[in-house]
C-alpha positions as CSV (number, residue, x, y, z in Angstrom):
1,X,147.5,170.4,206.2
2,X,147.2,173.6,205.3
3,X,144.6,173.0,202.4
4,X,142.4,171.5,205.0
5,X,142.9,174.5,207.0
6,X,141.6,177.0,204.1
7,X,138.8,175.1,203.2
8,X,137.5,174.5,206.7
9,X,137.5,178.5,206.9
10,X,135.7,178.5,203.7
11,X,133.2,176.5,205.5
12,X,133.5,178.2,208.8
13,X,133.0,181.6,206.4
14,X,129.8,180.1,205.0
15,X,128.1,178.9,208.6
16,X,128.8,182.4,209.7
17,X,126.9,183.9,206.6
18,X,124.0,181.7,207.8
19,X,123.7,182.1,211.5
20,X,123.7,185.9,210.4
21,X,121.1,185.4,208.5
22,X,118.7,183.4,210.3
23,X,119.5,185.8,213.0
24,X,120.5,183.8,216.1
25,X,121.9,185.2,219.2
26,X,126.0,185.8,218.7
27,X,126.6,182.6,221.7
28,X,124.5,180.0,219.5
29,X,126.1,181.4,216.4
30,X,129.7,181.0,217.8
31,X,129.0,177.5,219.0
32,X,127.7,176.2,215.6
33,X,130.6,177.7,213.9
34,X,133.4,176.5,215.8
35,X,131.8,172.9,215.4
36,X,131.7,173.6,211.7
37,X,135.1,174.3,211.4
38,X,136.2,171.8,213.5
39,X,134.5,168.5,211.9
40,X,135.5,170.4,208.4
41,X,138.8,170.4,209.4
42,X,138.7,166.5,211.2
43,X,136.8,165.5,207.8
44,X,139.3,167.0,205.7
45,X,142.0,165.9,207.5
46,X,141.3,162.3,207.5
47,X,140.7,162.8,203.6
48,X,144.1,164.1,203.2
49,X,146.1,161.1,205.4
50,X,144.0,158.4,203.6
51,X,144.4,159.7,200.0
52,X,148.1,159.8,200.6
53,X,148.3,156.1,202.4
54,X,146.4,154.5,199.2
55,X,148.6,156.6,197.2
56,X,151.6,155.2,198.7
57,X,149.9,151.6,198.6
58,X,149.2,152.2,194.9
59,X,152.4,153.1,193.8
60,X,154.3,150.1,196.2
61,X,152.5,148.0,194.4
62,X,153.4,149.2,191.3
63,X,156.6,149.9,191.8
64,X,157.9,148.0,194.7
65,X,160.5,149.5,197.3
66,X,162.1,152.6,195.1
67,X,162.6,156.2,195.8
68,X,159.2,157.5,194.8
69,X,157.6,155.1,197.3
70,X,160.2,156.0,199.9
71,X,159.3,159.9,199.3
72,X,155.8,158.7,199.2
73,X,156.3,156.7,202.7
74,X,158.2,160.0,204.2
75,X,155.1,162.3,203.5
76,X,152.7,160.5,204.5
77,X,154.7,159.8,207.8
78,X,155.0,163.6,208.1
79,X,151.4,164.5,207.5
80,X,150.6,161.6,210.0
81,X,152.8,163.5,212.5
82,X,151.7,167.3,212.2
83,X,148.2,166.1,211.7
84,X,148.5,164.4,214.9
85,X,150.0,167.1,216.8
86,X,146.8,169.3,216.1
87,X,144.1,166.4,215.5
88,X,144.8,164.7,219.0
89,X,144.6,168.1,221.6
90,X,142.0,169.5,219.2
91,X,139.5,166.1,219.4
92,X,140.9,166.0,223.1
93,X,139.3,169.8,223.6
94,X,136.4,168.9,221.9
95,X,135.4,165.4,222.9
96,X,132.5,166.2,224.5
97,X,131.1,168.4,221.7
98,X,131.8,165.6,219.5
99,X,130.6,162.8,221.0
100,X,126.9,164.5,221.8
101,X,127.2,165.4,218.2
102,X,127.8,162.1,216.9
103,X,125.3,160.5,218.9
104,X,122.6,163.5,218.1
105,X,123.5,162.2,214.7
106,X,123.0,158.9,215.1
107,X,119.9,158.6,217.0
108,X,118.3,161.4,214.1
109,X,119.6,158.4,211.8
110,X,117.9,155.8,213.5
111,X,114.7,157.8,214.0
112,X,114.6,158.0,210.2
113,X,115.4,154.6,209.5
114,X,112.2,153.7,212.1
115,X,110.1,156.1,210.4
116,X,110.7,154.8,206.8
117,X,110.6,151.3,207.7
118,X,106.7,151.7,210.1
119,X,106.0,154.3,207.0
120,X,106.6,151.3,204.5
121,X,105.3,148.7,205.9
122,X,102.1,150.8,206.9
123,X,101.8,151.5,203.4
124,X,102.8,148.5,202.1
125,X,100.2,145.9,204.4
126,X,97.6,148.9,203.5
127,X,97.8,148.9,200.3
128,X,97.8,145.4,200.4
129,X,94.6,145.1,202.2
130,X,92.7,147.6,200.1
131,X,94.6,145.8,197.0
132,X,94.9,142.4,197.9
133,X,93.0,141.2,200.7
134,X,89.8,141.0,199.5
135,X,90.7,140.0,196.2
136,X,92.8,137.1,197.4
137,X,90.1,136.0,200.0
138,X,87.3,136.2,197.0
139,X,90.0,134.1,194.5
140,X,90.4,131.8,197.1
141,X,86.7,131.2,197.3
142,X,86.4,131.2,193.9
143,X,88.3,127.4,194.2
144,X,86.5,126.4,197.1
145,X,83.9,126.2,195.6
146,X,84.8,124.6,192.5
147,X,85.6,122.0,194.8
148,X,82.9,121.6,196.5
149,X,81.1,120.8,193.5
150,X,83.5,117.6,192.8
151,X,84.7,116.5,196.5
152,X,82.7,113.3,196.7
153,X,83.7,112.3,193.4
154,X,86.0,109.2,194.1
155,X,87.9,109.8,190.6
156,X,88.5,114.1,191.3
157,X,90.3,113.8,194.5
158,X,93.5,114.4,192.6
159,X,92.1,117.6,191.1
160,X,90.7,118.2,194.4
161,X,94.2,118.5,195.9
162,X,95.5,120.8,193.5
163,X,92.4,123.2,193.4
164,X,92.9,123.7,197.2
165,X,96.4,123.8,197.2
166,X,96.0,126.8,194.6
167,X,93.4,128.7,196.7
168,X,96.1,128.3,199.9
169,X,98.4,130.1,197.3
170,X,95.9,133.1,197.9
171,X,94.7,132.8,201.5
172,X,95.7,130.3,204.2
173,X,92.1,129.3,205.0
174,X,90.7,125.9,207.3
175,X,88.4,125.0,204.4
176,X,91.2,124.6,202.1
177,X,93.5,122.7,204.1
178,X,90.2,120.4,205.0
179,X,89.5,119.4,201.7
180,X,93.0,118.9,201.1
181,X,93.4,116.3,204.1
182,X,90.1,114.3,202.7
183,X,91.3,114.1,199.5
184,X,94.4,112.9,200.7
185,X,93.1,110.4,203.1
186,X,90.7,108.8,200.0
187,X,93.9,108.4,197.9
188,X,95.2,106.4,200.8
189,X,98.0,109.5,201.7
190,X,97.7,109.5,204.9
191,X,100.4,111.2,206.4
192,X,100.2,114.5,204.6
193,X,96.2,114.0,205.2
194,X,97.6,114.9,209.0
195,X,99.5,117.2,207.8
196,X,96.9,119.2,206.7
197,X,94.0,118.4,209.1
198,X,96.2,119.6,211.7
199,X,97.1,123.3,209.7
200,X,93.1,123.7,209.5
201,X,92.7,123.0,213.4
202,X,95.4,125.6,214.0
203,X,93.1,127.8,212.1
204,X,89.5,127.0,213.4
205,X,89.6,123.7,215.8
206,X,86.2,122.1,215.2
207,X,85.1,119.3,217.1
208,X,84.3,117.0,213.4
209,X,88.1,118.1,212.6
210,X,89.3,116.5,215.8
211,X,87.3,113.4,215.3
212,X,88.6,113.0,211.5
213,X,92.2,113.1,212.8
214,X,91.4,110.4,215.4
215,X,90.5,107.9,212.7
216,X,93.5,109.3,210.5
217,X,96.1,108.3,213.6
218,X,93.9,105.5,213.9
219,X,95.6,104.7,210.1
220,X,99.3,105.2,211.6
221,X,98.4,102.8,215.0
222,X,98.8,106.2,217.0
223,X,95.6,105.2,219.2
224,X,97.2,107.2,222.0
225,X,97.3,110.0,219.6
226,X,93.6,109.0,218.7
227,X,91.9,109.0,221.9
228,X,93.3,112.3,223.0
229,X,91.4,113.7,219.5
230,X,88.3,112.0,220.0
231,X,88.7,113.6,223.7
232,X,89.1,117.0,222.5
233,X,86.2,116.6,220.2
234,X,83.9,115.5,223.1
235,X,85.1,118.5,224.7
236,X,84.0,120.7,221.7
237,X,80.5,119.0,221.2
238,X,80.1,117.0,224.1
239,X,76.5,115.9,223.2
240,X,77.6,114.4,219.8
241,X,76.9,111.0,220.4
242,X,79.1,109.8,217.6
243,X,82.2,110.6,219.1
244,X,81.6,108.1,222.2
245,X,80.7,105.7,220.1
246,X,84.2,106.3,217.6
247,X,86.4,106.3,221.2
248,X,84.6,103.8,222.7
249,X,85.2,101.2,219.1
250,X,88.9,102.0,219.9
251,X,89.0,101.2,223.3
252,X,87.7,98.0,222.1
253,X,90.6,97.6,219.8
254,X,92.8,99.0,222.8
255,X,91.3,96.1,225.2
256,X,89.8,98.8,227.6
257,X,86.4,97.4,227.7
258,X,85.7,98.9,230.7
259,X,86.4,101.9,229.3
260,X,84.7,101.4,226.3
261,X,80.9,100.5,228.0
262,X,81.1,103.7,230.0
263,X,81.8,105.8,226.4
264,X,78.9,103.7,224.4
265,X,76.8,104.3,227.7
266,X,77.0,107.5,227.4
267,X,76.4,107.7,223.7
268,X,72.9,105.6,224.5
269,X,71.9,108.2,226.7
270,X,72.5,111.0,224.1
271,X,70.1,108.3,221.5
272,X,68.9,105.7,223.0
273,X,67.7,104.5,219.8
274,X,71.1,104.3,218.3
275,X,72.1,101.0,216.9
276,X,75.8,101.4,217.2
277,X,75.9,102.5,220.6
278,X,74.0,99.5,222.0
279,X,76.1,97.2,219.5
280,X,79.5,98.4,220.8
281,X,78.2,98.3,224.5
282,X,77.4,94.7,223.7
283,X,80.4,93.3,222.2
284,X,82.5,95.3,224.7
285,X,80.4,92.9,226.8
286,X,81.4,90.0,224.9
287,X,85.1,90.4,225.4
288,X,84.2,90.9,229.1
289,X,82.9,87.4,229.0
290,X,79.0,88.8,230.4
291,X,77.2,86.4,227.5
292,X,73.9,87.4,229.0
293,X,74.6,91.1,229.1
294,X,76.0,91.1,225.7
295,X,73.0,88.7,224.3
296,X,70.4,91.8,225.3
297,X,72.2,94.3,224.3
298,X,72.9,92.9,221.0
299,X,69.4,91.5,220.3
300,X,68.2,95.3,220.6
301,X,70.8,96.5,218.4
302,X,69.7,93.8,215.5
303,X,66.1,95.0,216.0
304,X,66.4,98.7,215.4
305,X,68.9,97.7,212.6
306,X,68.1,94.3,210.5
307,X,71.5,94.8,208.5
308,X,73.6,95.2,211.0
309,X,75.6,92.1,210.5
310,X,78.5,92.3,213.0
311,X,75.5,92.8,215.5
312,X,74.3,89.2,214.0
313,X,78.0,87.9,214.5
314,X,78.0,89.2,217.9
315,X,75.3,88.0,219.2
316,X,75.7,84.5,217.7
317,X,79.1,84.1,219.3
318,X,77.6,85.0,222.2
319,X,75.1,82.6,221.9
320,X,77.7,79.9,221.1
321,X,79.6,80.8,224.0
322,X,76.5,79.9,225.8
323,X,76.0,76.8,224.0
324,X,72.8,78.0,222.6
325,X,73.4,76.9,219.4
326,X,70.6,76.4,217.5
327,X,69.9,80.4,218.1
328,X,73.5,80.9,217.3
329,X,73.7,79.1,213.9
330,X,70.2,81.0,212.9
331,X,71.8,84.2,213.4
332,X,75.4,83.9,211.9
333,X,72.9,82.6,209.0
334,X,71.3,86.2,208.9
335,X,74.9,88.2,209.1
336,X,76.4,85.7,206.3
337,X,72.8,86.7,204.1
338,X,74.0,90.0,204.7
339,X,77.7,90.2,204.3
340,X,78.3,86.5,201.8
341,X,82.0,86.8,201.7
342,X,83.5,87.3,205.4
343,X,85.8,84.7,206.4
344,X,85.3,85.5,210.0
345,X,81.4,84.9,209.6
346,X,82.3,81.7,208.0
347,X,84.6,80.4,210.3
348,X,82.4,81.1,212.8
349,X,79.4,78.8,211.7
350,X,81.9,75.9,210.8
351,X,82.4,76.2,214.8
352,X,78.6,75.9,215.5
353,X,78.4,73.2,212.9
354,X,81.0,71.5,214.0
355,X,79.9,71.7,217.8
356,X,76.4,70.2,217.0
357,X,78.4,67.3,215.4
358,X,77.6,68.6,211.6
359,X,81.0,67.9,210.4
360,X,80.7,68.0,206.9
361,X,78.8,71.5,207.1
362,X,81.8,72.4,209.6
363,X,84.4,71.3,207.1
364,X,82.6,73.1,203.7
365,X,82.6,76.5,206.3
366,X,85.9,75.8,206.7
367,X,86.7,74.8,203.1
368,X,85.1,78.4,202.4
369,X,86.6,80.3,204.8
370,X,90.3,79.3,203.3
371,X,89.5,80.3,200.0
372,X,88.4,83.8,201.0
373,X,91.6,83.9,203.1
374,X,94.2,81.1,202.1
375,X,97.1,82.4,204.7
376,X,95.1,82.3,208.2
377,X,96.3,78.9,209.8
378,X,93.3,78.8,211.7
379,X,91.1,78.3,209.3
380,X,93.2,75.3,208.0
381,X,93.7,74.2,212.1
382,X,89.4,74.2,212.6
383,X,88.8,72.4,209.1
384,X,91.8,69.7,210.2
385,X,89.8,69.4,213.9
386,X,86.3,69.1,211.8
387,X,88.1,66.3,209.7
388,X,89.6,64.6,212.7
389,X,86.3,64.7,214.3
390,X,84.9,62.9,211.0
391,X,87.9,60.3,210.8
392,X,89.5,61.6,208.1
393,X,93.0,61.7,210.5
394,X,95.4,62.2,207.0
395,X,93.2,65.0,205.9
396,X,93.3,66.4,209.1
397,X,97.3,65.8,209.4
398,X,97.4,68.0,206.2
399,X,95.5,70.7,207.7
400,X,97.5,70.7,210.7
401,X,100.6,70.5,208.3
402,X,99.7,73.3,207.3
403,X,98.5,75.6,209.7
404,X,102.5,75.2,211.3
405,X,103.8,76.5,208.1
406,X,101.7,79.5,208.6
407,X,103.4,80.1,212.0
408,X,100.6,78.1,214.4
409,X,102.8,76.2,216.7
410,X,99.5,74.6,218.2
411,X,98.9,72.8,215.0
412,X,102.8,71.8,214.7
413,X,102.2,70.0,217.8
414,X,98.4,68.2,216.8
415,X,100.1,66.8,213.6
416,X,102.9,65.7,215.9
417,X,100.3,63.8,218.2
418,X,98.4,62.9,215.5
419,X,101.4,61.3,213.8
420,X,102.0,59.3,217.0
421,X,98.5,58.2,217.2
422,X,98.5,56.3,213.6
423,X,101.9,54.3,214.8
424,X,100.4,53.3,217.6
């Protein structure tokens, strides 16, 4: 105790010497030096107790329970004792000194840590912007446009990928993250094509964006998903005819074909001379059972476009809905000129055929229509009608035979009836 008394008058001695020489009045002087000397001697104090506990600690460990650690134990009992005796009245005396003290202290420690940590990262996202920013930005450019110089090449969409996924390295940019998504969706990766189609609308929502998404949750069957996008889009650019036309295809899909004629009206008043407008307005028709309406619609649509062959389709099963069939078989001829090799086409004029009693014609159609797509029942279950019709009934039995092993319970039941027919 008492070396903690000396040196906090060595320190009290040396406060004194500088309150006299920065020449402050004798009441501020004496207040500064009394604290002095008392969190000298509280500091020093505290040093002295702990130095000889760890001592003690120390030399138990060493030494286990002996006389040295007992004499050890007994001073530093003592010193807890006397120290106590002064500490305690002394800290009592002075609590209020100390506690604005320690607090002044405290909140001059926070200050600083505030100051260093706005004056670093002031500095740092400076420097960073005089350093970096504009580099990075130009770097990332740099790789845009290297890709767009090899984006529509089918066999670069890999290289594609990793050129933008470097430039995002340097600045998080919509471009990037576009090209990224497109690339994506032509290597079939769908998913992570939404990933990134989304980040770029985060960044800058464009109405195109929103559309692209649509046909990417198209992909996933998210059409909920989809109309909302094509929604927003129309909300973006709400004279972009396209974008009726895209919801109004899915509301098709979605059997909303009310729905759909009001979207494909709209996108004919935007351009009237728009093929796919007045197409989708007409088969939307169609599935609404309005032959007539879907006939005039659809024969407009094949005259601004001659190679519009689901336009042809359209309108000839329209036509053979309405038993005109002679105008029906010429144009499914003019959609199969254009598109050889669709079964649905096919199939299709086996039915006209095969209504206007050609049933060999109906049963080649049908013949053709399997080999494009041998696991459709249907196709097998028309071609085993056609060959009923033309009294071949086992031909017909084996169509039906197997149109039921492809899951048609319809054609189960004909080669069932059929079966019975022959016994009889």
């Amino acid at each position: 105790m008492l070396t903690s008394i000396i040196f906090a008058a060595v320190f009290y001695a040396i406060s004194w010497v500088i309150q006299k020489a920065a020449g402050r009045s004798s009441s501020k002087a004496d207040k500064v030096n009394n604290s002095v000397f008392v969190f000298s001697f509280i500091g020093l104090s505290l040093w002295d107790i702990s130095s000889s506990l760890f001592t003690y600690i120390d030399y138990f460990d060493e030494y286990g329970n002996s006389d040295l650690t007992e004499k050890l134990a007994t001073n530093f009992g003592q010193k807890l004792f006397f120290y106590g005796i002064v500490l305690v009245p002394l800290c009592w005396n002075k609590k209020s000194s100390i506690i604005e003290s320690t607090k002044n202290i405290f909140n001059r420690l926070i200050e600083n840590i505030e100051e260093s940590k706005s004056g670093s990262k002031s500095t740092i996202t400076n420097t960073k912007r005089i350093d970096d920013g504009d580099s990075d930005s130009e770097t990332a450019q740099e790789y845009i446009e290297r890709i767009e110089k090899i984006d529509e090449d089918e066999n670069k969409q890999e290289e594609v990928i990793n050129l933008a996924t470097i430039a995002l390295k340097f600045e998080k940019r919509s471009d990037a993250y576009m090209y990224r998504s497109t690339a994506k969706y032509s290597l079939g990766k769908y998913k992570g094509a939404i990933k990134d189609i989304t980040k770029a609308i985060d960044i800058d929502p464009h109405a195109e964006w929103y559309s692209f998404r649509a046909s990417l949750k198209e992909t996933q069957n998210d059409n909920e998903g989809a109309i909302s996008d094509y929604s927003k889009a129309i909300d973006l650019d709400p004279n972009n005819s396209e974008f009726y036309v895209e919801r109004g295809e899915l509301k098709i899909q979605m059997n909303d074909f009310s729905g759909a004629i009001t979207d494909f009206k709209k996108a004919i008043k935007l351009d009237p001379e728009d093929s796919a407008s007045i197409a989708g307005k007409g088969c939307a028709q169609f599935y609404l059972d309005d032959f007539e309406g879907a006939i005039k619609d659809l024969k407009k649509a094949t005259k601004l476009d001659p190679k519009y062959s689901s336009a042809f389709y359209f309108l000839a099963f329209s036509k053979y809905k309405s038993d005109k069939n002679k105008g029906a078989l010429q144009d499914i001829n003019k959609a199969i000129k254009i598109e050889p090799d669709r079964e649905d086409f096919i199939n299709l004029r086996g039915s006209i055929k095969m209504d206007i009693e050609d049933y060999e014609g109906a049963i080649e159609d049908f013949s053709k229509a399997i080999e494009l797509n041998p696991e459709n029942p249907e196709n097998y279950k028309d071609r085993g009608n056609a060959k009923d019709l033309n009294d071949d009934w086992k031909g017909a039995k084996l169509d039906f035979d197997k149109a039921g092993e492809l899951g048609d319970e319809e054609a189960k039941q004909w080669s069932k009836e059929l079966t019975e027919g022959y016994e009889k």
